[in-house]
C-alpha positions in Angstrom: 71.8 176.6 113.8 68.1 176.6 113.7 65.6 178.8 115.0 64.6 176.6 118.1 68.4 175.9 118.9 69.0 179.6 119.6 66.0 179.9 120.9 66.9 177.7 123.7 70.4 179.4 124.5 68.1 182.6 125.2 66.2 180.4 127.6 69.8 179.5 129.1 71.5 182.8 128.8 67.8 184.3 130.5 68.3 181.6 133.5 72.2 182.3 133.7 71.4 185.6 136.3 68.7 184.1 138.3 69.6 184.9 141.9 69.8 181.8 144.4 65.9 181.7 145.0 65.8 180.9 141.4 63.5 183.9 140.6 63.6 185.7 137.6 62.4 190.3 138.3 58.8 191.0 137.5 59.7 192.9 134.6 61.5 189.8 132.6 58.8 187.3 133.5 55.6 187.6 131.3 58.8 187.7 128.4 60.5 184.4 129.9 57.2 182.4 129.9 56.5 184.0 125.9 59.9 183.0 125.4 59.9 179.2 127.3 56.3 178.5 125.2 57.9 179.2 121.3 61.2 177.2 122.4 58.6 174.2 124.1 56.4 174.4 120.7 59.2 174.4 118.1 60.8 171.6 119.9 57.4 169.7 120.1 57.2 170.1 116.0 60.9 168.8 115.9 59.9 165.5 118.1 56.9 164.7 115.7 58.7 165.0 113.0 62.2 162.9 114.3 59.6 160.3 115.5 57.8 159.6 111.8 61.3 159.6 110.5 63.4 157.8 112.8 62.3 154.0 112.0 63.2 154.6 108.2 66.5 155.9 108.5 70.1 153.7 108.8 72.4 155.2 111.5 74.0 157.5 109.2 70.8 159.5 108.5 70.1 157.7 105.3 66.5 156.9 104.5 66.1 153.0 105.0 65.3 151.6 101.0 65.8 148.3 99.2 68.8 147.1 98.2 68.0 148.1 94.8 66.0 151.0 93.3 65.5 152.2 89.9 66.8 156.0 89.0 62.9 157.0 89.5 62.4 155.9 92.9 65.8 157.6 93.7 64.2 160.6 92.9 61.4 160.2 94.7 63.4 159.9 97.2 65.4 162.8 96.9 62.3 165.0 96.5 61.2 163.2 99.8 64.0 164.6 101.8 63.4 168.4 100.1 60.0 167.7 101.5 61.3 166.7 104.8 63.6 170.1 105.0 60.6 171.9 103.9 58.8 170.9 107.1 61.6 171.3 109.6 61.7 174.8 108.2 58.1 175.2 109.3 58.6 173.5 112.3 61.1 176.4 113.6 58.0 179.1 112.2 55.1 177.2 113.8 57.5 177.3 117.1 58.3 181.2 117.2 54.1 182.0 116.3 53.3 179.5 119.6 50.2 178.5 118.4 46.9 176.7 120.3 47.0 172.8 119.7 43.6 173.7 118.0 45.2 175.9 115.7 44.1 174.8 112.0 47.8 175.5 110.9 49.2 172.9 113.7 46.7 170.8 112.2 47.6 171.1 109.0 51.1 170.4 109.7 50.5 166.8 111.1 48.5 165.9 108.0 52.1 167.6 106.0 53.7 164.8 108.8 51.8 162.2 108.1 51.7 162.4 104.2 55.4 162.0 104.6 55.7 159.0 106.7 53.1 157.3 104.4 55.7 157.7 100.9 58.6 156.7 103.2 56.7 153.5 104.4 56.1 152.6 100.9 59.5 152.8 99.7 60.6 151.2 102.6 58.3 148.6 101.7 59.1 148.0 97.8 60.1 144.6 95.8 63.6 144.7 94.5 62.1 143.5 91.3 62.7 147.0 89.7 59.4 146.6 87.3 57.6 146.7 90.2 59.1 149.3 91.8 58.2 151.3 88.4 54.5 150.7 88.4 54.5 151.8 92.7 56.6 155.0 91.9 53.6 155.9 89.4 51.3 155.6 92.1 53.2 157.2 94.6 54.9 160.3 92.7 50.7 161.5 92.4 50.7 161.1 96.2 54.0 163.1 96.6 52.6 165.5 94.5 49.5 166.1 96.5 51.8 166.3 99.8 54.2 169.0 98.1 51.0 171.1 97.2 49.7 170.8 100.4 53.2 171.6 102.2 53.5 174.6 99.7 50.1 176.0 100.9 51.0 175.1 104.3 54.2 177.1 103.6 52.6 180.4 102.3 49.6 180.3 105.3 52.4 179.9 107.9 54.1 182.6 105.8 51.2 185.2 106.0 50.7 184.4 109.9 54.4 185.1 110.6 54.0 188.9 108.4 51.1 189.4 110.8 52.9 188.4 113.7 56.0 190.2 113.2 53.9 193.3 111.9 52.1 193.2 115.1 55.8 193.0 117.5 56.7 196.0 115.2 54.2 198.0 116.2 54.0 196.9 120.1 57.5 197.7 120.0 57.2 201.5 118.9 54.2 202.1 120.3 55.7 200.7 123.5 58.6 203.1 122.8 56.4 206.0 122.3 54.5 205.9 125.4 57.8 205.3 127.6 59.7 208.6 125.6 61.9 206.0 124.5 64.0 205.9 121.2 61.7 204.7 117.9 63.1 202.6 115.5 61.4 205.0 112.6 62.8 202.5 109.7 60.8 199.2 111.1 57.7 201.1 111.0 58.4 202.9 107.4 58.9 199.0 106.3 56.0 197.6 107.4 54.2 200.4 105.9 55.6 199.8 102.4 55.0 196.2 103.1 51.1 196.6 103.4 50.9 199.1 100.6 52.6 196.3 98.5 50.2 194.0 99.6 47.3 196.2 98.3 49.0 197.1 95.1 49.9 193.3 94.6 45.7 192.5 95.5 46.6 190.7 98.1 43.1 189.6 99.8 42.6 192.1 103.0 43.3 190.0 106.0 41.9 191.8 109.2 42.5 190.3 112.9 40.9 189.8 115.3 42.1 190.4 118.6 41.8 188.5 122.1 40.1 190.6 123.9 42.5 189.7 127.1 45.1 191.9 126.3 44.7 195.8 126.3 47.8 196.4 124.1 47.2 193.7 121.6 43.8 195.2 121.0 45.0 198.7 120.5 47.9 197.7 117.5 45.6 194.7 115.9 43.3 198.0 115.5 45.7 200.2 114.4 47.0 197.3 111.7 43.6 196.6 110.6 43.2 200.4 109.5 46.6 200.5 108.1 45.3 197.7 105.7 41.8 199.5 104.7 44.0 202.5 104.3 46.6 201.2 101.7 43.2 200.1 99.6 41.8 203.2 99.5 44.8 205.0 98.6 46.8 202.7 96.1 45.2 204.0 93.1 44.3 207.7 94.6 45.8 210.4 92.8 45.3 212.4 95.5 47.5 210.5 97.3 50.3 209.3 94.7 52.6 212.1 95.8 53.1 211.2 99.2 51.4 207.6 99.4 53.1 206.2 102.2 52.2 209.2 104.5 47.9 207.7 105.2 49.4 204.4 106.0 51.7 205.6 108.1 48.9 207.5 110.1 46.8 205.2 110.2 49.6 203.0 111.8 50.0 205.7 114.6 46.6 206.8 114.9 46.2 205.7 117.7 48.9 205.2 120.0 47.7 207.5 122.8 45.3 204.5 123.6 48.6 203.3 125.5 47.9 206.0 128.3 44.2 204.9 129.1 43.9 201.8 131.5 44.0 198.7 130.7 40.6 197.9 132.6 39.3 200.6 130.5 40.3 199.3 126.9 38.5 196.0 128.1 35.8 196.9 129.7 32.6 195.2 128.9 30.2 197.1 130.6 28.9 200.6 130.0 31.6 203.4 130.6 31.1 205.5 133.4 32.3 209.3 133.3 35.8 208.8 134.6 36.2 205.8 132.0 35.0 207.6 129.6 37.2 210.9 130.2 40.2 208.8 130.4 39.4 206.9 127.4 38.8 210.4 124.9 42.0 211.7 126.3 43.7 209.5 124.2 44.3 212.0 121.1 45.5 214.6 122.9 47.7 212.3 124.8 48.7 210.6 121.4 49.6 214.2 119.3 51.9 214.8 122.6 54.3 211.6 122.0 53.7 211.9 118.1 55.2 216.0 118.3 58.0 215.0 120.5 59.2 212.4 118.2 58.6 213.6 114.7 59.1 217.6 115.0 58.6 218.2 111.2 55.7 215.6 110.6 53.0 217.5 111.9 50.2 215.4 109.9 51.0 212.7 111.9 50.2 214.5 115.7 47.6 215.8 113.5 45.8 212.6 112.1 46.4 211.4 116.1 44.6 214.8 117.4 41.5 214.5 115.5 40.5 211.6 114.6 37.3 211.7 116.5 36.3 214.7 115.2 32.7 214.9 113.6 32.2 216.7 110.9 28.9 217.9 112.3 30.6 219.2 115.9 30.1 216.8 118.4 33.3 215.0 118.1 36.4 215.1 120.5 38.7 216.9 121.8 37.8 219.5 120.2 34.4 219.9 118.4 36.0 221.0 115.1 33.4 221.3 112.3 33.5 221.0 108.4 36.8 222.5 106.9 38.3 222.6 110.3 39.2 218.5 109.8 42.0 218.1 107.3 41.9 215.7 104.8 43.9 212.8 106.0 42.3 212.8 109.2 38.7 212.7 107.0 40.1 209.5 105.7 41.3 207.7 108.7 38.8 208.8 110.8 36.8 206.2 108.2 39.3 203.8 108.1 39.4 203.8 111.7 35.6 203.2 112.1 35.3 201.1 109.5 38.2 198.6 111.0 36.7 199.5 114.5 33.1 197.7 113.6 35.2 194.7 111.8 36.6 194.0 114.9 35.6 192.3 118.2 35.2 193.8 121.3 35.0 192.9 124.8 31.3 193.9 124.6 30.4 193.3 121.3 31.0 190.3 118.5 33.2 191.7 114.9 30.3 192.9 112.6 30.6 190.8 109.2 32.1 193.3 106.2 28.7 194.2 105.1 27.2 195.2 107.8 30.3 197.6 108.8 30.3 199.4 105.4 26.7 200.1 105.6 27.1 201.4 109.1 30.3 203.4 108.0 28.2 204.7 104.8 25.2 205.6 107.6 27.3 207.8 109.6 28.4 209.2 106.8 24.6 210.0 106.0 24.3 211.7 109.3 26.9 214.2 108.7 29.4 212.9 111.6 32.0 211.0 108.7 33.2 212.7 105.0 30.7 211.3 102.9 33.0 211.3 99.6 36.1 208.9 101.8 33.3 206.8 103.2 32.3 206.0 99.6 35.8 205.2 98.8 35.0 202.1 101.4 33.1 200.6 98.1 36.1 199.7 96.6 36.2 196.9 99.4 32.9 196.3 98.2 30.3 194.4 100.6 32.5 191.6 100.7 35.9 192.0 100.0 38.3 189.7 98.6 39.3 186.7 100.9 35.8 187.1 102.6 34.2 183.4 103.4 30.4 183.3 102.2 26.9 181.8 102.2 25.3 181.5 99.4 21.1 181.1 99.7 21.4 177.7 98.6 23.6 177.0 101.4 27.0 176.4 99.5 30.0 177.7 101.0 32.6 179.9 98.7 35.2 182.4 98.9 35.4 185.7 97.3 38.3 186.1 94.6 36.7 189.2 92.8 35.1 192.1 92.9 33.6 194.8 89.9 35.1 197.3 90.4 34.6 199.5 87.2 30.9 199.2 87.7 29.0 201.5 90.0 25.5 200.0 89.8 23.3 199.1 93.0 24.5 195.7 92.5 28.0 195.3 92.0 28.8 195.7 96.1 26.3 192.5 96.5 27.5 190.4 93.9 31.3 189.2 93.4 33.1 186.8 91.8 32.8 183.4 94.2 34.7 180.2 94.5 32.6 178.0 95.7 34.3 175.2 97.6 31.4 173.0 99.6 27.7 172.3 98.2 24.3 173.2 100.1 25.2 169.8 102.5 28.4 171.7 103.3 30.0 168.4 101.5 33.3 169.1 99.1 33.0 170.2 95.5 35.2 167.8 93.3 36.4 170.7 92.0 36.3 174.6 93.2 34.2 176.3 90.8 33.8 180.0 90.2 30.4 182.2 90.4 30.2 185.4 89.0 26.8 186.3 91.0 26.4 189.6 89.2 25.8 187.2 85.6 23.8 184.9 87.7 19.7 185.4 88.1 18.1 184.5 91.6 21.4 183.7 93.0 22.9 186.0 96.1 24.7 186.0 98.8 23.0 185.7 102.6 26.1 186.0 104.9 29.5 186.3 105.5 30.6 183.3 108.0 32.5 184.7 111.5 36.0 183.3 112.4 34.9 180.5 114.6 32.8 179.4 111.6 35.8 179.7 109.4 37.8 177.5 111.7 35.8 175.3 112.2 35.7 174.4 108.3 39.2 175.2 107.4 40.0 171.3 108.1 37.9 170.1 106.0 38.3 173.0 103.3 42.2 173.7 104.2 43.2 173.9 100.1 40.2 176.5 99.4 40.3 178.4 102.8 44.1 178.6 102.5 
């Protein structure tokens, strides 16, 4: 049974205790609409797909062909239909993510769709003369081979959305638990920590979200992801940490769950706080150590990292002005991790600040004595632009960022990684993806890293390189 088919017994079983009126309580509906919108997606994937297929197959499922084909056009054939269960695999993931029609995966997907329909209309269409056929399966085995690449890279984008997606339903899930005194799952969250350490260690490139902005709690644990991710780079080749590796992730995760007390109103507010916002807002550590110390008795460094993580060192932090020495380690390091993500990241009164400009103004309050100077440096390993990080070049081209020096610690090295440049100055497709060291190059820099509605906005036309 597939995804979508269960999917739409839950919708059945959820209508089976409606009362006469036909209503479903308060408290199920927001989760019955979430629930009706994957099942109506997945399904709408499904019908796409049946539709392109249905005109080339015989009654018994069979993919309509000549009466004659030569043992190489049966393969093709056969590879066709692994393609086609490729994509009604995707088609039950694109349905439980519910993405916008805009989306560029859903995109993406109907060019997989239509690169399909095209091989199965030429074979449809071929001569029985079997030399022929021979000299069309050349043709067409290049243009199956472009379609399987691109449904592969569909596969592994679709793949990296669903990690985040689940990752973030983890965490709603125990933080929701947390703040209701409700049991916690402790193994989920232990899972997706050793999931985004893996991720670092396997140099994955750092993926940061971005959040709505129309929903308090989705704001609060695509934060509190974010800096899990900075974290597990900062620590994965620490020695200070290789003892106990897992334990800044998992802080970082957790950080800050007391932001589930403040109002929702509050989280989003656009305007300037005033004093009631803004005391309910910085009772969020205290509130957060509380739930932390009633769940996990003997893991004080978590309540910990949750109490203090707006201290300064320089005494003007909160709760509790502690100075210096007073701030433990691992709160020193998410407390950068957590304003480091926080600047990456938009707000309902503020756009995300590209990577640059949030390391230096990390680095600056590091200068001023409020941050540990020696974890903010560790932010260099990111460098200016870390890996995965769409770019300008002054020339106008367009590339992506596949490496960074790391061994070298000159002025430079943070400005100057290893590009793959994908699009010329007239934003037109290289023939082939070529690969800038700019720290070998003279007179050539970087001028800006492009926002997300830039990055969508391309990633049709540039969905190999931006995938």
């Amino acid at each position: 049974m597939s995804q979508t088919q269960a999917l739409v017994e839950k919708v059945a079983a959820l209508r089976n205790p409606r009362d006469p009126g036909g209503e479903l309580p308060d408290n199920r509906d927001a989760r019955y609409r979430q629930l009706e919108k994957h099942v109506s997606m997945g399904m709408q994937h499904h019908m796409l797909l049946e539709r392109s297929l249905r005109q080339f197959s015989e009654p018994n499922g069979e993919i309509q062909s000549p009466s004659r084909l030569t043992a190489r056009a049966r393969r093709l054939l056969e590879s066709t239909r692994q393609l086609l269960a490729d994509l009604r695999r995707l088609a039950d993931h694109l349905g439980e993510l519910s993405l916008e029609a805009t989306d560029p995966l859903q995109e993406s997907y109907h060019d997989a769709v239509a690169m399909t329909e095209v091989i199965l209309r030429v074979v449809q269409a071929f001569p029985d003369n079997l030399a022929e056929q021979l000299k069309l399966c050349r043709g067409l085995e290049r243009f199956q081979f472009a379609a399987q690449s691109h449904c592969a890279r569909l596969q592994k984008a679709v793949q990296n959305r669903l990690h985040d997606h689940r990752a973030l339903c983890v965490l709603t899930e125990t933080f929701t638990a947390l703040a209701e005194e409700g049991e916690v799952d402790t193994q989920k969250w232990i899972t997706l920590a050793e999931h985004l350490l893996n991720e670092a260690q396997q140099g994955e490139p750092l993926r940061l979200l971005q959040p709505t902005c129309e929903s308090a709690v989705e704001q609060i644990v695509v934060h509190s992801l974010n800096c899990a991710r900075v974290m597990a780079r900062l620590v994965r080749c620490d020695p200070e940490w290789q003892d106990r590796i897992l334990d800044p992730i998992l802080a970082a995760l957790l950080h800050d769950v007391g932001m589930m007390a403040v109002p929702p109103e509050v989280v989003l507010q656009s305007e300037k706080l005033s004093d009631d916002s803004r005391r309910a807002l910085e009772s969020h550590p205290q509130v957060g150590a509380e739930w932390l110390r009633k769940q996990f008795d003997r893991a004080d460094w978590l309540a910990e990292t949750a109490l203090s993580h707006h201290e300064d060192l320089d005494g003007t932090g909160y709760p509790g002005g502690l100075r210096e020495l007073q701030i433990p380690p691992l709160v020193r390091l998410v407390a950068v991790c957590d304003v480091y993500s926080a600047y990456c990241s938009k707000r309902a009164y503020r756009p995300p600040l590209n990577p640059r400009a949030a390391l230096t103004e990390t680095l600056l309050q590091a200068e001023e004595g409020k941050l540990d100077q020696g974890c903010a440096e560790k932010l260099l390993q990111l460098a200016f632009y870390p890996t995965g990080t769409v770019v300008e070049l002054d020339d106008g081209s367009i590339g992506l960022v596949v490496g960074n020096h790391m061994g070298r610690r000159d002025l430079n090295t943070p400005t100057a990684p290893v590009v793959a440049l994908f699009a010329d100055s007239s934003h037109h497709a290289e023939p082939l993806i070529r690969h800038v060291d700019l720290n070998e190059c003279d007179g050539r820099s970087i001028v800006r890293a492009l926002d997300e509605d830039e990055i969508s906005r391309l990633s049709r036309c540039f969905s190999d390189a931006l995938r």
